[in-house]
N, CA, C and O of each residue as an XYZ file, in Angstrom:
296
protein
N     -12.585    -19.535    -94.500
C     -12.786    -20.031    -93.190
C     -11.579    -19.786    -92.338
O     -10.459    -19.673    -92.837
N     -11.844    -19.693    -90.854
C     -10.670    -19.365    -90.325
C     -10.043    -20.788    -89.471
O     -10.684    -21.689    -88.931
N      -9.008    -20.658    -89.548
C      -8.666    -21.955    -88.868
C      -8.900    -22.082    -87.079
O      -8.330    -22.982    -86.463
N      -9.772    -21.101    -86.391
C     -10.372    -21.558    -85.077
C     -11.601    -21.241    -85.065
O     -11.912    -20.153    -85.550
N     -12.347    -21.873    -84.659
C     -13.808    -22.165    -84.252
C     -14.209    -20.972    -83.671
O     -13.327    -20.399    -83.032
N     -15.378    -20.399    -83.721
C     -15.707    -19.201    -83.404
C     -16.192    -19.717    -82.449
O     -17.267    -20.268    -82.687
N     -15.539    -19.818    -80.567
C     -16.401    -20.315    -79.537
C     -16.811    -18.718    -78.647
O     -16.279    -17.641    -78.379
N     -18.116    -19.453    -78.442
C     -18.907    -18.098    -77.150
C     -17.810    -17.430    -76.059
O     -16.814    -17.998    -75.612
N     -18.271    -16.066    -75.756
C     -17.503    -16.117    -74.677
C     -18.508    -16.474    -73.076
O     -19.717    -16.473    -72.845
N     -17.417    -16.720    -72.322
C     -18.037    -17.292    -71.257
C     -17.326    -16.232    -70.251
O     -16.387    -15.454    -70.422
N     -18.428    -16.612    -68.764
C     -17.682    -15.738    -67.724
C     -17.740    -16.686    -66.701
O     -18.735    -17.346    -66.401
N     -16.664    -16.733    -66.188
C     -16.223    -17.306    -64.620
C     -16.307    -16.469    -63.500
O     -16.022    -15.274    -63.567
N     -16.647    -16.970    -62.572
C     -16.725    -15.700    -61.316
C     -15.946    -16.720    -60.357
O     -16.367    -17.852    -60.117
N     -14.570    -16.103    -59.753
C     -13.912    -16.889    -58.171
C     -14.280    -16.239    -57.680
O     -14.567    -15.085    -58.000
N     -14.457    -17.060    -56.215
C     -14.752    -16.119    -55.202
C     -14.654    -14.859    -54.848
O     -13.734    -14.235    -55.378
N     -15.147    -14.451    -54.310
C     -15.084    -13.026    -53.614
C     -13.600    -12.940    -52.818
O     -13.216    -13.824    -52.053
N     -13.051    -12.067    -53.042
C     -11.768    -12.062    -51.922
C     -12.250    -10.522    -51.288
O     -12.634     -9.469    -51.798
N     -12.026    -10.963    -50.009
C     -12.089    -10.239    -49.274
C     -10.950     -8.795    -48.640
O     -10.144     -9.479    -48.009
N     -10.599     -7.734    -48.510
C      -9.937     -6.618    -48.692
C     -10.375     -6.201    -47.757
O     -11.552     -5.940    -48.005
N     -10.035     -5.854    -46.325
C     -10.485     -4.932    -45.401
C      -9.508     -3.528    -45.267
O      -8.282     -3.438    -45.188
N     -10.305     -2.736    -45.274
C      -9.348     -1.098    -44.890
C     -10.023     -0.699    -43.345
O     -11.122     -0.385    -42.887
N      -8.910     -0.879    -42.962
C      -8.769     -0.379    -41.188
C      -8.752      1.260    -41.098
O      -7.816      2.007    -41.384
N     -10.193      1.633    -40.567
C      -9.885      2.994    -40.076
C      -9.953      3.330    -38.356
O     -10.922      2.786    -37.828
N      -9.367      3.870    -37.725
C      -9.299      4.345    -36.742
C      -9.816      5.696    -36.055
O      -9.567      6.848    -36.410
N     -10.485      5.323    -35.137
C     -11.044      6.809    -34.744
C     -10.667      6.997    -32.875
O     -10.586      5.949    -32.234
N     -10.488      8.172    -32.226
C     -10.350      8.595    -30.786
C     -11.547      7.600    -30.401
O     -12.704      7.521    -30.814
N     -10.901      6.955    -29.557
C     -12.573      7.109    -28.382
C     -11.530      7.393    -26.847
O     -10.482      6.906    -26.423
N     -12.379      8.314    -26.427
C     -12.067      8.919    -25.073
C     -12.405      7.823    -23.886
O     -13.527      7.443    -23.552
N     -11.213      7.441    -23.371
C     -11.486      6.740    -22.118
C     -10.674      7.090    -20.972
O      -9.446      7.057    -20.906
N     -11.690      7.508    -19.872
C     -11.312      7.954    -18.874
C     -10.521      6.600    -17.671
O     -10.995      5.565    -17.204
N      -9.191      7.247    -17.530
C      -8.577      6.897    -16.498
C      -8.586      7.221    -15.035
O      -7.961      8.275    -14.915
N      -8.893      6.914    -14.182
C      -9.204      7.378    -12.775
C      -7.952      7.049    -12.180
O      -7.458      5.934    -12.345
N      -7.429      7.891    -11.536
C      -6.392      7.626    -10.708
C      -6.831      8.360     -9.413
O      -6.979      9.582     -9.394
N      -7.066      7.438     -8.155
C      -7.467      7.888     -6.889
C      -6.133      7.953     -6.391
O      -5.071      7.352     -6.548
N      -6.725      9.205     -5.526
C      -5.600     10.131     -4.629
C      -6.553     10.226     -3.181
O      -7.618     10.788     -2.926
N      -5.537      9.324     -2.322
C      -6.084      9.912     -0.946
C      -5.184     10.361     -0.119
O      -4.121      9.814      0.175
N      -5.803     11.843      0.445
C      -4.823     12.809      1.087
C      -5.240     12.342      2.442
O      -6.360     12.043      2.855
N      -4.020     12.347      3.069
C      -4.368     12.005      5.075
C      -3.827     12.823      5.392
O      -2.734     13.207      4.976
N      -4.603     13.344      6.352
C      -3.772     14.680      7.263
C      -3.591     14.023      8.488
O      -4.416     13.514      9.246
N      -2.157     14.139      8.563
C      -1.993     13.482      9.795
C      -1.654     14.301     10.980
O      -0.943     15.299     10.861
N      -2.063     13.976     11.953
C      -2.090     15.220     13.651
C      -0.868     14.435     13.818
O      -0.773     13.233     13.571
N       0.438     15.507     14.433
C       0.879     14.993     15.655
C       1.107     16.431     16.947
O       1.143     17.660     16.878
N       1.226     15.305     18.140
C       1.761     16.231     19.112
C       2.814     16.373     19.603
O       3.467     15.389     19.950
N       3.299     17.719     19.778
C       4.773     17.896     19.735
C       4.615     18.854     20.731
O       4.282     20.037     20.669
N       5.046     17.813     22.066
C       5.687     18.625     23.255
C       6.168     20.379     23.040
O       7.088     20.692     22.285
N       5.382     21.378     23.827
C       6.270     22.369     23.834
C       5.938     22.979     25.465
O       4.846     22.943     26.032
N       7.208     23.525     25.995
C       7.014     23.916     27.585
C       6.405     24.796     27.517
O       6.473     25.538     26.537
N       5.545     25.034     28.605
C       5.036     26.274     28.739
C       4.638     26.104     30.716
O       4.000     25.459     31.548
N       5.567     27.209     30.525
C       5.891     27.294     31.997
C       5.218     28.436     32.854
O       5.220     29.654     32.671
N       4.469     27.442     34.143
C       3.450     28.027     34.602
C       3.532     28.382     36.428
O       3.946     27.633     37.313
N       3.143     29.369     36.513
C       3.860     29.647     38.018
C       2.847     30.030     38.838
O       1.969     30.802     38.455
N       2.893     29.455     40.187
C       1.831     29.166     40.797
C       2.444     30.227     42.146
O       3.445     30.194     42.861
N       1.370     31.045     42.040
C       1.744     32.391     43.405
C       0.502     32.175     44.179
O      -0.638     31.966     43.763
N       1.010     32.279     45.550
C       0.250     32.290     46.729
C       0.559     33.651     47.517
O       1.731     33.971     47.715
N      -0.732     34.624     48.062
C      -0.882     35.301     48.525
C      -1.535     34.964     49.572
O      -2.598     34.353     49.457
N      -0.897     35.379     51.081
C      -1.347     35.179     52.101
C      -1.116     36.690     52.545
O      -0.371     37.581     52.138
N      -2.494     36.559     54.003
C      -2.821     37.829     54.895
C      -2.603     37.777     55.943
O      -3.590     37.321     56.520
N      -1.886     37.974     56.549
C      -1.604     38.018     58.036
C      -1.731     39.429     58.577
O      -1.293     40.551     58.322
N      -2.581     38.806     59.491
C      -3.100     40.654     60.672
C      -2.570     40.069     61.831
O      -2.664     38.991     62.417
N      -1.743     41.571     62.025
C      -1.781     41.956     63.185
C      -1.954     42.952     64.023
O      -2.153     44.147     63.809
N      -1.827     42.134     65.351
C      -2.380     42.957     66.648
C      -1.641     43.785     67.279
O      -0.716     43.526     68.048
N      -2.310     45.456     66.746
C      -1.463     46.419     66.800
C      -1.660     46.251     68.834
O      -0.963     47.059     69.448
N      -2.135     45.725     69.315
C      -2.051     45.608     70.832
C      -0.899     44.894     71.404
O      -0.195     45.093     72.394
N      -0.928     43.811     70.277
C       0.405     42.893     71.114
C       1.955     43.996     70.481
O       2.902     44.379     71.167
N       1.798     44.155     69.548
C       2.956     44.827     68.935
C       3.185     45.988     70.128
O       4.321     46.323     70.462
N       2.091     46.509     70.675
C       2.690     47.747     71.804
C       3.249     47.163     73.116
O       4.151     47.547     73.861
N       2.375     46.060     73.151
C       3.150     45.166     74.569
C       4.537     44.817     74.468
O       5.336     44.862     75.403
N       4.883     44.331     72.840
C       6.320     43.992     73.010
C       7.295     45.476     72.919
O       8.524     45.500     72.980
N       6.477     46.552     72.774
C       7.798     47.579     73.099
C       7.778     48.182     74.288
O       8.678     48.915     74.698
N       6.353     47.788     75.132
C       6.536     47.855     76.352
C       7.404     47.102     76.981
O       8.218     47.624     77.742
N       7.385     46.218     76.842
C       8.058     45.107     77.864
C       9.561     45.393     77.228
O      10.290     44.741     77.977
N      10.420     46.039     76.219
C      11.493     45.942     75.842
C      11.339     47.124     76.795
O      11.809     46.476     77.731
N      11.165     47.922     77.171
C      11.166     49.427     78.262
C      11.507     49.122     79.298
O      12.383     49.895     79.687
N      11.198     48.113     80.237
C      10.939     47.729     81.368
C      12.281     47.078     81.840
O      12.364     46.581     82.963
């Protein structure tokens, strides 16, 4: 005989432990960055120099013109 008792074997179960493995994957996310272009007008004085001509007609009277070199005769 042996000096320990031939006992059954038995099974215990503890809890479940829990183990997470982290994987990582791309996800594409779009960034918007607004752009607003202003065109801006300005006005900037420049001379521009403008010349104003007058043409006039004057007639004359080839009659009076002979009187005055008459009368310088006389």
């Amino acid at each position: 005989m042996s000096c320990h008792p031939h006992c059954p074997t038995r099974e215990v179960f503890d809890p479940p432990v829990r183990v997470f493995q982290d994987f990582f994957h791309p996800q594409i996310v779009n960034v918007i960055h607004p752009i607003e272009i202003v065109n801006r007008h300005h006005c900037v004085p420049v001379p521009n120099h403008l010349f104003c001509v007058s043409v006039k007609d004057e007639f004359c009277n080839a009659t009076i013109a002979a009187k005055k070199v008459k009368r310088r005769k006389r």
